[in-house]
LUMVEX-387253 format. One line per field, with one value per residue: x, y negated, z negated of N, C-alpha, C, O in turn. Coordinates in steps of 0.05 Angstrom, whole numbers. Example, Ala and Ser with C-alpha at 12.3 -4.5 7.8 and 13.67 -1.06 7.14 Angstrom:
REM residues 2
n_X c(264 257)
n_Y c(114 45)
n_Z c(-156 -142)
ca_X c(246 273)
ca_Y c(90 21)
ca_Z c(-156 -143)
c_X c(264 258)
c_Y c(66 -1)
c_Z c(-156 -157)
o_X c(285 268)
o_Y c(66 -23)
o_Z c(-169 -161)
//
This chain:
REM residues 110
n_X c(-851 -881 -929 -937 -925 -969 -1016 -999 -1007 -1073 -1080 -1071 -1103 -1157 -1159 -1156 -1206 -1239 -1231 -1248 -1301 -1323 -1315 -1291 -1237 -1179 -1169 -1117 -1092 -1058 -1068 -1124 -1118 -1094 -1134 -1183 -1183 -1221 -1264 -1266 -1275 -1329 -1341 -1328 -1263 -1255 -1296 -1345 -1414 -1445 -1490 -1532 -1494 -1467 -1423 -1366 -1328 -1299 -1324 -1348 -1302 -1332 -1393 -1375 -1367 -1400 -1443 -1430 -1421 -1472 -1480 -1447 -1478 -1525 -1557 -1572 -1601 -1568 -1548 -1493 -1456 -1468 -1444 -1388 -1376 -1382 -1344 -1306 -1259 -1263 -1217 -1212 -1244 -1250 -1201 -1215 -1245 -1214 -1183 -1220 -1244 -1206 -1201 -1202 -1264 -1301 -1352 -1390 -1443 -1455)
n_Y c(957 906 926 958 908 887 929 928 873 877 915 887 837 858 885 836 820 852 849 797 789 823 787 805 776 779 755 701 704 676 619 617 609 564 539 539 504 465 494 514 478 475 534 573 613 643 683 666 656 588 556 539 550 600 664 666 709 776 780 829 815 802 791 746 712 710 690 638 624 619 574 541 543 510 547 570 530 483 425 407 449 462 421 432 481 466 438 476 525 583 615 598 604 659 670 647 680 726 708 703 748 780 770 783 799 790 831 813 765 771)
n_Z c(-335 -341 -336 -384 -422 -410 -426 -478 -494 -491 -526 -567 -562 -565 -620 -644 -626 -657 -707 -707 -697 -734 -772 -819 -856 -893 -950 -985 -1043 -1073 -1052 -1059 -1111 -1117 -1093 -1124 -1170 -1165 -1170 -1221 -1251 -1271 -1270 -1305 -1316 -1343 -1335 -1368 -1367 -1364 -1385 -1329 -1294 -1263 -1273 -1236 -1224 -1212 -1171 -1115 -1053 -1004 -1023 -1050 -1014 -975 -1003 -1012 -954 -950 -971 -943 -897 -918 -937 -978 -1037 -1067 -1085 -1098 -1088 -1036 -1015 -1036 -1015 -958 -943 -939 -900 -867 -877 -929 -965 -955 -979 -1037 -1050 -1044 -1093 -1149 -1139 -1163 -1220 -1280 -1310 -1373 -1405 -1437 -1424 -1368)
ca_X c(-848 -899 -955 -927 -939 -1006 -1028 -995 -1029 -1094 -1086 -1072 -1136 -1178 -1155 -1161 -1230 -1256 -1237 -1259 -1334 -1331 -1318 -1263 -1219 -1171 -1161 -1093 -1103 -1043 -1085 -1145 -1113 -1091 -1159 -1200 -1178 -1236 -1287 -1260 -1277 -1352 -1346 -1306 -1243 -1260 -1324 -1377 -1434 -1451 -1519 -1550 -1474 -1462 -1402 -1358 -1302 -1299 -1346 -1340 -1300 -1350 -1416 -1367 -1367 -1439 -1451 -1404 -1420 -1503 -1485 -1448 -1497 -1551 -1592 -1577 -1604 -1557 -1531 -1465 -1449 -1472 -1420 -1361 -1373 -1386 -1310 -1286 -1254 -1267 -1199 -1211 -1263 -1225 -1182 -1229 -1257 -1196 -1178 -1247 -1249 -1184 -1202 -1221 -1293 -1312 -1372 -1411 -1455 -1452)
ca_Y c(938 894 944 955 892 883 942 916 852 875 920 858 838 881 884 818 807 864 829 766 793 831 770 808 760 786 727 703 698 651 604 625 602 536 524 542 487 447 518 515 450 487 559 584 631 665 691 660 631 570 536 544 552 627 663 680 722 800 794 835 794 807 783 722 695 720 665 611 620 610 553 530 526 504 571 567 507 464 401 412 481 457 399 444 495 462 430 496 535 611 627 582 618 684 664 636 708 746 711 705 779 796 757 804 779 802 842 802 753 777)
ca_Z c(-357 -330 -345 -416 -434 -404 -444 -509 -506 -486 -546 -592 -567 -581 -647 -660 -626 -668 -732 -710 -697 -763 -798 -837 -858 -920 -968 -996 -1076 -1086 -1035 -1072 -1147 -1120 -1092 -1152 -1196 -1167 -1173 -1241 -1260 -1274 -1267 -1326 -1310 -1375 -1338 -1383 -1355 -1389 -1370 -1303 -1274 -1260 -1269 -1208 -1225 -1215 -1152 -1091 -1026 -980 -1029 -1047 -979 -953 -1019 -999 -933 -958 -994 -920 -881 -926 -936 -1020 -1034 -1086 -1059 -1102 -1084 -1004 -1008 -1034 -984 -927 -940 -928 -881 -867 -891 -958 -975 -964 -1014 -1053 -1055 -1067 -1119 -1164 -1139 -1176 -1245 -1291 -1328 -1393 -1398 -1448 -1400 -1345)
c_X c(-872 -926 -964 -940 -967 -1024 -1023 -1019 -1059 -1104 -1088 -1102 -1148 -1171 -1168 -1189 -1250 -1254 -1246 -1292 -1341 -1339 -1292 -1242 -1201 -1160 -1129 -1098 -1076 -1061 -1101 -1140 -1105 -1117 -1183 -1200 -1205 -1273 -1291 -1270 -1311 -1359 -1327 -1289 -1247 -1288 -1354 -1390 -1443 -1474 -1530 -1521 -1463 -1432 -1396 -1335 -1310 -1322 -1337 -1327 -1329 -1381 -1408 -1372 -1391 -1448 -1441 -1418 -1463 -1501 -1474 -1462 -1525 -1572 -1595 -1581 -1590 -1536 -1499 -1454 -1446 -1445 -1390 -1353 -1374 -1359 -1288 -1279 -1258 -1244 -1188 -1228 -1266 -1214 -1191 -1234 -1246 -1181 -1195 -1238 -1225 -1180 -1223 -1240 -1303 -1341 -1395 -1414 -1449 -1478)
c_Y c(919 904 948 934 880 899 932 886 862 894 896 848 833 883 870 808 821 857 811 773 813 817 780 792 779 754 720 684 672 636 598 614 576 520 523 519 475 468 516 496 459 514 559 611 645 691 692 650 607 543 547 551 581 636 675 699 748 806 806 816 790 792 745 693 700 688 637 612 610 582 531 515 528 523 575 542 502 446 406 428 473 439 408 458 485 448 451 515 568 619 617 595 643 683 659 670 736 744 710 737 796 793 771 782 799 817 836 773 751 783)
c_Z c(-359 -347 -370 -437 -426 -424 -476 -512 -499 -514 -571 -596 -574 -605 -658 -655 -645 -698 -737 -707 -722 -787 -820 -846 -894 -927 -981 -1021 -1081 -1071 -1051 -1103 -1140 -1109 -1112 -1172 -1186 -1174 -1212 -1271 -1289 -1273 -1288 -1313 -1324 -1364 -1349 -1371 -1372 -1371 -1343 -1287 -1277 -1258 -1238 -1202 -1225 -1197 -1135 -1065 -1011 -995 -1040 -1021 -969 -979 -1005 -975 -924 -964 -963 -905 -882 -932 -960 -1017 -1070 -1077 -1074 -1090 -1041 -994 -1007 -1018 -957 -919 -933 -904 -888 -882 -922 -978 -985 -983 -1035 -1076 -1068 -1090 -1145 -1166 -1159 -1207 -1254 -1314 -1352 -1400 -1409 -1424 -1379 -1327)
o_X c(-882 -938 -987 -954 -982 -1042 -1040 -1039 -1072 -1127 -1106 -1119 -1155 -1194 -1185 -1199 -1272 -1274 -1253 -1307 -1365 -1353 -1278 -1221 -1214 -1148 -1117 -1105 -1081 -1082 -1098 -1159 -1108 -1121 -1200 -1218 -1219 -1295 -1312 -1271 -1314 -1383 -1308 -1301 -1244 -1296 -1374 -1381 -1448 -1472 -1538 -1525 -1448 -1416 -1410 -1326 -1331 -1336 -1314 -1344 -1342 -1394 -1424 -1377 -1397 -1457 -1450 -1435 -1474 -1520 -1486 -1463 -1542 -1597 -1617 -1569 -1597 -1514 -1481 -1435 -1427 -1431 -1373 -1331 -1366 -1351 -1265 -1297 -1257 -1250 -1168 -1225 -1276 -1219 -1178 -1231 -1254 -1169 -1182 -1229 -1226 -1163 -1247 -1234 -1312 -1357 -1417 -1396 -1438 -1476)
o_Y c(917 892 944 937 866 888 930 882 843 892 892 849 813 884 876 792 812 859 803 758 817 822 765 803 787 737 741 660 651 643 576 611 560 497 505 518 475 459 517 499 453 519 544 629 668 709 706 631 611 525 570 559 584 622 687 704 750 826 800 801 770 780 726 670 687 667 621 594 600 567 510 491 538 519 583 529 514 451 408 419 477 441 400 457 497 447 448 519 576 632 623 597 651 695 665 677 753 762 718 748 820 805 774 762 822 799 845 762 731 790)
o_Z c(-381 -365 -380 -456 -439 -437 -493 -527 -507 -524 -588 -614 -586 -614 -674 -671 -651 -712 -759 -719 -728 -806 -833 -838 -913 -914 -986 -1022 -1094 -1083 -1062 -1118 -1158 -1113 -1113 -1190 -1207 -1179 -1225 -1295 -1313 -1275 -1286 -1301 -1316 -1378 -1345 -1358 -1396 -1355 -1344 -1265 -1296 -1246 -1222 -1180 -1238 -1199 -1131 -1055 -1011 -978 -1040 -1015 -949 -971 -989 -976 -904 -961 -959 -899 -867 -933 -969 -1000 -1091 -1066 -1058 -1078 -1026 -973 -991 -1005 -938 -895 -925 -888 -911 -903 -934 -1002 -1006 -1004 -1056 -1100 -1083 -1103 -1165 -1186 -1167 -1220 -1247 -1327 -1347 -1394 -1401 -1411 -1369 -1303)
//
Protein backbone atom coordinates (compact mmCIF):
# COMPACT_ATOMS: atom_id res chain seq x y z
CA UNK A 1 0.00 0.00 0.00
CA UNK A 2 2.81 2.04 1.09
CA UNK A 3 4.66 1.61 -2.23
CA UNK A 4 1.44 2.40 -4.18
CA UNK A 5 1.28 5.52 -3.03
CA UNK A 6 4.82 6.46 -3.29
CA UNK A 7 4.56 5.59 -6.94
CA UNK A 8 1.28 7.55 -7.41
CA UNK A 9 2.63 10.63 -6.03
CA UNK A 10 5.89 10.51 -7.59
CA UNK A 11 3.82 10.16 -10.75
CA UNK A 12 1.77 13.41 -9.88
CA UNK A 13 5.10 14.83 -9.90
CA UNK A 14 6.39 14.32 -12.63
CA UNK A 15 3.49 15.41 -14.27
CA UNK A 16 3.27 18.36 -12.75
CA UNK A 17 7.02 19.34 -12.89
CA UNK A 18 6.87 18.68 -16.60
CA UNK A 19 4.17 21.27 -17.09
CA UNK A 20 5.61 23.56 -14.87
CA UNK A 21 9.02 23.74 -17.00
CA UNK A 22 6.99 23.81 -20.23
CA UNK A 23 5.33 26.81 -19.08
CA UNK A 24 2.05 25.19 -20.27
CA UNK A 25 -0.44 26.69 -18.42
CA UNK A 26 -4.16 26.27 -20.13
CA UNK A 27 -6.09 29.54 -19.49
CA UNK A 28 -9.67 29.82 -18.10
CA UNK A 29 -11.71 32.20 -20.67
CA UNK A 30 -14.43 33.07 -18.15
CA UNK A 31 -11.28 34.43 -15.99
CA UNK A 32 -10.00 35.74 -19.18
CA UNK A 33 -13.53 37.88 -20.04
CA UNK A 34 -13.71 39.29 -16.63
CA UNK A 35 -10.16 40.43 -16.90
CA UNK A 36 -10.28 42.06 -20.27
CA UNK A 37 -12.55 44.79 -19.38
CA UNK A 38 -9.42 46.77 -18.53
CA UNK A 39 -7.47 45.21 -22.11
CA UNK A 40 -10.57 46.47 -23.56
CA UNK A 41 -10.56 49.79 -22.45
CA UNK A 42 -7.94 50.23 -25.75
CA UNK A 43 -7.88 47.12 -27.70
CA UNK A 44 -11.23 46.85 -29.42
CA UNK A 45 -13.21 43.37 -29.03
CA UNK A 46 -14.42 44.04 -32.52
CA UNK A 47 -10.70 43.39 -33.62
CA UNK A 48 -10.03 46.76 -35.23
CA UNK A 49 -6.89 48.31 -34.70
CA UNK A 50 -7.33 51.86 -34.25
CA UNK A 51 -4.07 54.01 -34.09
CA UNK A 52 -0.81 52.66 -32.96
CA UNK A 53 -2.99 50.12 -30.59
CA UNK A 54 -2.96 46.66 -32.25
CA UNK A 55 -5.54 44.30 -32.31
CA UNK A 56 -5.46 41.26 -29.96
CA UNK A 57 -8.19 38.95 -30.56
CA UNK A 58 -7.86 35.61 -32.67
CA UNK A 59 -4.12 35.24 -31.58
CA UNK A 60 -2.48 32.00 -30.80
CA UNK A 61 -2.20 31.17 -26.60
CA UNK A 62 1.23 30.54 -26.66
CA UNK A 63 2.35 33.98 -28.94
CA UNK A 64 -0.26 35.82 -26.46
CA UNK A 65 1.78 35.16 -23.47
CA UNK A 66 5.47 34.97 -25.07
CA UNK A 67 3.88 38.96 -25.66
CA UNK A 68 2.54 39.65 -22.26
CA UNK A 69 5.19 37.94 -20.84
CA UNK A 70 7.75 40.62 -23.15
CA UNK A 71 5.85 43.35 -22.10
CA UNK A 72 6.57 41.66 -18.21
CA UNK A 73 9.70 41.81 -17.95
CA UNK A 74 10.51 44.87 -19.88
CA UNK A 75 11.91 43.33 -23.25
CA UNK A 76 8.78 45.31 -25.43
CA UNK A 77 9.35 48.50 -24.56
CA UNK A 78 5.85 50.53 -23.76
CA UNK A 79 5.58 51.76 -20.32
CA UNK A 80 1.64 51.09 -20.54
CA UNK A 81 1.61 47.64 -21.82
CA UNK A 82 4.92 47.05 -19.07
CA UNK A 83 2.66 48.34 -16.20
CA UNK A 84 -0.43 46.05 -17.08
CA UNK A 85 1.61 43.11 -17.42
CA UNK A 86 3.82 43.23 -14.85
CA UNK A 87 0.34 43.30 -12.55
CA UNK A 88 -0.19 39.94 -13.75
CA UNK A 89 0.00 36.63 -12.76
CA UNK A 90 1.04 33.60 -15.03
CA UNK A 91 -2.41 32.26 -14.77
CA UNK A 92 -3.99 35.89 -15.73
CA UNK A 93 -2.38 35.97 -18.54
CA UNK A 94 -3.46 32.39 -19.42
CA UNK A 95 -6.71 33.53 -19.41
CA UNK A 96 -6.07 36.51 -20.83
CA UNK A 97 -4.89 34.35 -23.81
CA UNK A 98 -7.64 31.98 -23.99
CA UNK A 99 -9.98 34.28 -24.10
CA UNK A 100 -8.56 36.98 -26.85
CA UNK A 101 -7.61 33.54 -28.49
CA UNK A 102 -11.31 32.51 -28.75
CA UNK A 103 -12.75 36.10 -30.05
CA UNK A 104 -13.29 35.81 -33.41
CA UNK A 105 -11.56 39.10 -35.40
CA UNK A 106 -12.71 40.22 -38.61
CA UNK A 107 -10.42 39.98 -41.40
CA UNK A 108 -10.38 43.54 -42.57
CA UNK A 109 -7.29 45.13 -40.50
CA UNK A 110 -5.71 42.75 -39.46
Amino acid sequence: MILWRLSTMSVSVSVWLASASTGAVAGDRELGEYLSAECVTCHQISGRETGAVPRITGWPDDRFVAVMNAYKHKRRDNPIMQTIAGRLAPDEIAALAAYFGAVSSPSVGK
